[in-house]
C-alpha positions in Angstrom: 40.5 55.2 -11.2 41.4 58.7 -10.1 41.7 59.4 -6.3 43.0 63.3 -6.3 46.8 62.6 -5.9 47.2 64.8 -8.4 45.2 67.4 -6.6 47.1 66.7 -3.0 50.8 66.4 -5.2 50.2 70.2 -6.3 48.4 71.4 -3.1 51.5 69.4 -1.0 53.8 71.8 -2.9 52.0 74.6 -1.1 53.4 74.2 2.6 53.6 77.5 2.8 56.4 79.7 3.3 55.6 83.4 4.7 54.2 84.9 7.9 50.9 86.2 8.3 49.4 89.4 10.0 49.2 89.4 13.7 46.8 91.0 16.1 48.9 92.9 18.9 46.3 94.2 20.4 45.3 97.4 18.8 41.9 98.2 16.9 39.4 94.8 17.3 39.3 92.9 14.0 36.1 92.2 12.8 35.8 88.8 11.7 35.3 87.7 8.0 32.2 88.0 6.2 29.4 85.4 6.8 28.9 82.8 8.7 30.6 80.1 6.3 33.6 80.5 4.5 34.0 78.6 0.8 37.8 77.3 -0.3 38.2 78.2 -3.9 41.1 77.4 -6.3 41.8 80.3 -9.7 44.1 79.0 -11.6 46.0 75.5 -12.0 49.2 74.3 -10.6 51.5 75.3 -10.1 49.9 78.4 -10.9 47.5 78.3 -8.8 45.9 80.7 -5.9 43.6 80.1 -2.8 40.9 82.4 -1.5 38.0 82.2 1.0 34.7 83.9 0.1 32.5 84.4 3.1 28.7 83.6 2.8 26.0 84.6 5.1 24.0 81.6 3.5 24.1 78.9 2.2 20.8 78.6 0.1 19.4 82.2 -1.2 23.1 84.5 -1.3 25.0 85.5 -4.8 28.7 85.3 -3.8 31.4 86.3 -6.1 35.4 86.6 -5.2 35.3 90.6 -6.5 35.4 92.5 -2.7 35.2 89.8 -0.9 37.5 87.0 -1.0 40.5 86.7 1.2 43.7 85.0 0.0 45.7 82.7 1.8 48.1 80.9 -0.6 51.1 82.0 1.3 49.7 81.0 4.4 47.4 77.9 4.7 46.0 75.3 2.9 42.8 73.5 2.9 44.1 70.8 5.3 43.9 73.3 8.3 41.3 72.3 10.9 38.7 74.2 11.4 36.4 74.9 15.1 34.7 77.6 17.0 35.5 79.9 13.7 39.0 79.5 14.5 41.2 78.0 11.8 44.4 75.2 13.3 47.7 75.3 10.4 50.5 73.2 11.2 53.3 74.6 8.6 55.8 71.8 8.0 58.0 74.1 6.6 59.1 76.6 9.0 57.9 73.7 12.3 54.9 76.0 13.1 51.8 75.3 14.8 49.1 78.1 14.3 45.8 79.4 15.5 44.2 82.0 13.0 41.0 84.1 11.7 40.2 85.8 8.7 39.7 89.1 9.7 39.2 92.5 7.5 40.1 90.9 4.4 43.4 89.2 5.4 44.7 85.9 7.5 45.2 87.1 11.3 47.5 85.0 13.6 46.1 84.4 16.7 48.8 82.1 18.3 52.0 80.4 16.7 54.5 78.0 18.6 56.9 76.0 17.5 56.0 72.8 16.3 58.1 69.7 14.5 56.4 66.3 16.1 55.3 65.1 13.1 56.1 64.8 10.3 52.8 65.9 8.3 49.3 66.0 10.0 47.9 62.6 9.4 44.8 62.7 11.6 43.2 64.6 14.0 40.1 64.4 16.5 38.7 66.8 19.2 38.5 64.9 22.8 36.7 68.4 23.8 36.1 72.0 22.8 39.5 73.1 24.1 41.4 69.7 23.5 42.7 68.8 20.2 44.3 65.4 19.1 46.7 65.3 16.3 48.7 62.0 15.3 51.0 61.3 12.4 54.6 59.6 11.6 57.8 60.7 12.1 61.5 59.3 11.9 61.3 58.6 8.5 57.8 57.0 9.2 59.6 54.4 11.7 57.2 55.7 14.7 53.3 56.9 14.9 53.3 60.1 17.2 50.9 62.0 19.1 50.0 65.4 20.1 47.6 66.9 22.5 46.8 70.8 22.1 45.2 73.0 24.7 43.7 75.3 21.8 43.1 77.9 24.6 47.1 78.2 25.8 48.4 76.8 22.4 50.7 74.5 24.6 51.3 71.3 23.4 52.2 67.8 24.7 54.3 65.4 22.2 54.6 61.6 22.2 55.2 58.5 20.6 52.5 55.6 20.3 54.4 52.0 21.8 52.8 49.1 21.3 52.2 48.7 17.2 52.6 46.0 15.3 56.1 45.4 13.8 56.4 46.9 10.3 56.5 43.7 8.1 59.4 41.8 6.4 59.5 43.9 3.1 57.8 46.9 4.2 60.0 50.2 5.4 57.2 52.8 6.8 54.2 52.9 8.7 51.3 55.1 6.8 48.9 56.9 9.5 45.0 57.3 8.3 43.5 60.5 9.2 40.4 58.5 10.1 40.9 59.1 14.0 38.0 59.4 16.3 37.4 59.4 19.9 34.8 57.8 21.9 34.3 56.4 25.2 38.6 56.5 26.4 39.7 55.2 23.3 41.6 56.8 19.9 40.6 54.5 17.1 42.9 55.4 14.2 44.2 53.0 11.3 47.7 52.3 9.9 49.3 50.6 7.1 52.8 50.3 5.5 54.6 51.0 2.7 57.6 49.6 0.9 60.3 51.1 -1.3 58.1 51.3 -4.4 54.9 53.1 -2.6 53.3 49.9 -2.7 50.9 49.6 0.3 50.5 46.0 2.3 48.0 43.8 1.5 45.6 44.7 4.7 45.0 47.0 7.0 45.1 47.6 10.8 42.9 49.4 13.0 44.6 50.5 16.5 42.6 51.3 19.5 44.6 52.9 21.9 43.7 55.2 25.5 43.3 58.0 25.8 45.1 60.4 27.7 47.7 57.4 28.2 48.0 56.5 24.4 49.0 53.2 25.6 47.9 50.6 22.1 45.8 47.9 23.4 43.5 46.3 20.5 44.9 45.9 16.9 43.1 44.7 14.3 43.8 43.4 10.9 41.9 42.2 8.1 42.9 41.8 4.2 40.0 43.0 1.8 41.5 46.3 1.5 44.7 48.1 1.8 45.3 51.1 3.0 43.7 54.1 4.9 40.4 55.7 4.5 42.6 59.3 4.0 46.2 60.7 5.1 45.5 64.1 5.4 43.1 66.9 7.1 42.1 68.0 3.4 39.9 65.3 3.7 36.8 63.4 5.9 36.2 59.6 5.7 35.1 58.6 9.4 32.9 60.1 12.1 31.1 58.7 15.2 27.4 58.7 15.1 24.9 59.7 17.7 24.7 55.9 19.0 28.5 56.3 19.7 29.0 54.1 16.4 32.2 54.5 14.5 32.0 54.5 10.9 35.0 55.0 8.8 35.9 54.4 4.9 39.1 52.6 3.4 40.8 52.5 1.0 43.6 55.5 0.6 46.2 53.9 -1.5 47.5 54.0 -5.5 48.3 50.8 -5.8 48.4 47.4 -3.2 49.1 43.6 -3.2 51.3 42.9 -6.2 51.7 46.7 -7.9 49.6 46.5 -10.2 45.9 47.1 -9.0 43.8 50.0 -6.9 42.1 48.4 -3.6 38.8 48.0 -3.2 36.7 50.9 -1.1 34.8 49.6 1.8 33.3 50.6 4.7 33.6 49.5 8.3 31.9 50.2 11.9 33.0 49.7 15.3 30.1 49.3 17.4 29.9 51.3 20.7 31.9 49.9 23.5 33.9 47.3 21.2 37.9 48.2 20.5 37.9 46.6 17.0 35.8 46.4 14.2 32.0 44.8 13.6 33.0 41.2 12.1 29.8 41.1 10.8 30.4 44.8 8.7 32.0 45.2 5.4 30.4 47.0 3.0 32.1 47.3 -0.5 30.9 50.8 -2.3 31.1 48.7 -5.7 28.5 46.2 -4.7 25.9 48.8 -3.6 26.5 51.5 -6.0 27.8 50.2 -8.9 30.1 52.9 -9.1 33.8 53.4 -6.7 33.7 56.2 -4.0 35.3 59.3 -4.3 38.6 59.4 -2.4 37.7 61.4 0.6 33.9 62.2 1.5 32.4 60.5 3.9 30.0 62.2 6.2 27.1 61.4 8.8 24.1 63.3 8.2 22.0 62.1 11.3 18.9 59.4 11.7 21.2 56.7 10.5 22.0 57.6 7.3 25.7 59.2 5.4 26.4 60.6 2.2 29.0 59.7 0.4 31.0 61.1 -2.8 31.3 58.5 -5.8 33.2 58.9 -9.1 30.6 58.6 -12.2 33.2 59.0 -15.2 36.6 59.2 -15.9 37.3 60.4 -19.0 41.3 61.2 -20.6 41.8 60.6 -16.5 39.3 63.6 -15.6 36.6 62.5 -13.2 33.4 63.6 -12.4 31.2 62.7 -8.9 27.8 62.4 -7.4 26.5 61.7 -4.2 24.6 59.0 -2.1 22.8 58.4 0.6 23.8 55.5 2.3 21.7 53.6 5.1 24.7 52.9 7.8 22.4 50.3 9.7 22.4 47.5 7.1 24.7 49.2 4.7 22.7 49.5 1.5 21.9 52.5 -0.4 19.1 55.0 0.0 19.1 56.6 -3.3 21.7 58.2 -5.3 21.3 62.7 -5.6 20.2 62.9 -9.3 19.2 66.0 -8.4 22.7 67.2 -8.3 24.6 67.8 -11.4 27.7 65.9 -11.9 30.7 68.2 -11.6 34.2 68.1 -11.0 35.3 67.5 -6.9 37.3 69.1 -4.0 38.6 67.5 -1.5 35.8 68.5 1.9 33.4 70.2 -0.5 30.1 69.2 1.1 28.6 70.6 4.8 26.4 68.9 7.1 24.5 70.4 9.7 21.1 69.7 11.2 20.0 66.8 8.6 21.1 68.8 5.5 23.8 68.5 3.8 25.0 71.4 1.7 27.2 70.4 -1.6 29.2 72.6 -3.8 29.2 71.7 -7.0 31.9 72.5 -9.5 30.3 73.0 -13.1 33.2 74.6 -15.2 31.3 77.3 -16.5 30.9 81.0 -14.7 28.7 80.0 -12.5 28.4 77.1 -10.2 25.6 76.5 -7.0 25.5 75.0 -3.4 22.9 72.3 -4.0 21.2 71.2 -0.7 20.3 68.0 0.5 17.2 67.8 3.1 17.4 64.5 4.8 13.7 64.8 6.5 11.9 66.1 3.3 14.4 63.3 1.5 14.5 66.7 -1.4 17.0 68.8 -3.5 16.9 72.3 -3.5 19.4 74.6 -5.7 21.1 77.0 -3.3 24.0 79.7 -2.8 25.0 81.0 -6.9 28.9 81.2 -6.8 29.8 83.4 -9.9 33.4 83.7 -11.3 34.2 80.7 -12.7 37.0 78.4 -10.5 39.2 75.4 -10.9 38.3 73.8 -7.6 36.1 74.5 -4.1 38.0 72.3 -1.6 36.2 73.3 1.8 33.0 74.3 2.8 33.2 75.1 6.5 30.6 76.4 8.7 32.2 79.9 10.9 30.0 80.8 14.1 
């Protein structure tokens, strides 16, 4: 089964070596166009570049790259974080954490401070508007480390989490999911480990730990999976719900156990107010879809339901994906989007907002569509025309 490490191997390579155009203070930028910006790919690795098309809409514009696409392929990736139409890039390269905009065609640098506390960006969560959680390993993967960022300031507070669970006889490095949340005083975030042979444990843990003391309390292990539900910000496999709920998907590994075998994919909760997971929930994506999930897409789209990316074929190991709905309550599925052609993926290429959720869809032909998903109406519309013809769309992110 594919899960996109080919994709993440090339886009890895990308950590991004130049400096980017700085405001100092002169003329006021204006910001990109539209209120949501699209991640495309032309070209494949390692001759590949990045651009950002701006949309005003997502469900009646005709966007092409030609005069309006902005490229940033010596200056982010799609793993940055995105909030308050403000884009967060830490640069493991040159130990650089940055605050940017796209303004007047180009990447503008807001902020940049120096930055080395991890060693990539596992995870991240917001605790509010202005505070940003980011936690990852370092050492060589020996410790799990923390980072709180006043986004406002762009000062930053570094840490390491005490109070893990010893890496096992056998095992050399911790992993860190980029499945954090936050709710109620407590980071939930989970953690496996590695050996020599990139072989991951035959479980997984999930830590609760405070929060602003970061101070582990509950740990919890369990052994149907391996693994993490992602290891990166190009990706989104957890969120909490409006009951407080935390859902979050696993697993984000090659191979587990002996060597020889993929985990299973399932998906947990942690009910609002516990520090460990439902014993009661474990859903396996094979047992109510009949088909894996996707590595990587994972979203809540309100009134108790998700969707949910799954792979459909794999053919000479090329994939293609559709989408469910998935009723979080009991863990079933609603209905799989047959509406929606079966394309070829990136990594965060689906938006939710206000009970829709809006999917881009690669096609491989020279033009491709936004196709969107209206939860209350339980209908599929065809959306947004993208015309040019790319080799990915890794984000769709909403701007203002």
């Amino acid at each position: 089964m594919k899960r996109l490490f080919k994709t993440i191997s090339g886009l890895a390579c990308l950590l991004l070596l130049n400096a980017c155009s700085k405001n100092d203070g002169g003329t006021t930028p204006t910001t990109n166009k539209g209120s949501f910006n699209l991640w495309v790919q032309v070209g494949s690795w390692p001759n590949a570049n990045y651009y950002v098309l701006g949309l005003n809409n997502l469900t009646t514009d005709t966007v092409t790259l030609s005069g309006n696409g902005v490229d940033v392929t010596s200056i982010l990736n799609n793993s940055v974080i995105s909030r308050g139409g403000y884009y967060y890039y830490y640069n493991t390269t040159e130990g650089r954490f940055g605050k940017y905009q796209l303004v007047n065609g180009a990447v503008s640098s807001v902020k940049q401070v120096p930055f080395t506390n991890l060693t990539s960006l596992a995870g991240h969560t917001w605790i509010n508007d202005s505070t940003l959680v980011m936690v990852g390993a370092f050492n060589g993967g020996k410790n799990v480390n923390y980072s709180t960022v006043n986004v406002n300031s762009m000062t930053i507070t570094n840490g390491t989490f005490t109070g893990l669970p010893a890496i096992p006889t056998g095992y050399t490095t911790y992993r860190v999911g980029g499945d954090i949340q936050y709710v109620n005083g407590n980071l939930f975030f989970g953690i496996t480990y590695i050996n020599g042979s990139f072989v991951a444990y035959p479980g997984h843990v999930m830590v609760q730990a405070s929060y602003p003391g970061f101070t582990v309390g509950t740990t919890t292990a369990e052994s149907r999976t391996s693994g993490l539900g992602n290891t990166s910000g190009y990706f989104a496999t957890s969120f909490v719900d409006k009951n407080k709920d935390m859902y979050y998907l696993t697993s984000w590994v090659s191979k587990w156990a002996d060597g020889t075998a993929n985990a299973p994919i399932y998906i947990y909760r942690i009910k609002n107010g516990q520090t460990k997971p439902d014993d009661a929930y474990h859903v396996k994506v094979t047992d109510i879809l009949s088909r894996e999930a996707a590595s990587g897409l994972f979203m809540d789209l309100g009134n108790g339901n998700a969707i949910l990316k799954y792979i459909e074929t794999t053919v000479n190991n090329e994939s293609t994906y559709g989408y469910a709905i998935i009723n979080l309550a009991n863990g079933t599925q609603v209905r799989k989007l047959t509406e929606v052609p079966f394309g070829g993926s990136g990594e965060r290429n689906v938006l939710v907002e206000d009970g829709k959720a809006y999917i881009a869809v690669l096609s491989g032909t020279a033009k491709d569509y936004i196709w969107v998903y209206d939860a209350a109406t339980d209908k599929v519309t065809r959306g947004t025309q993208i015309q040019g013809g790319y080799n990915s769309f890794s984000r769709l992110d909403k701007m203002n």
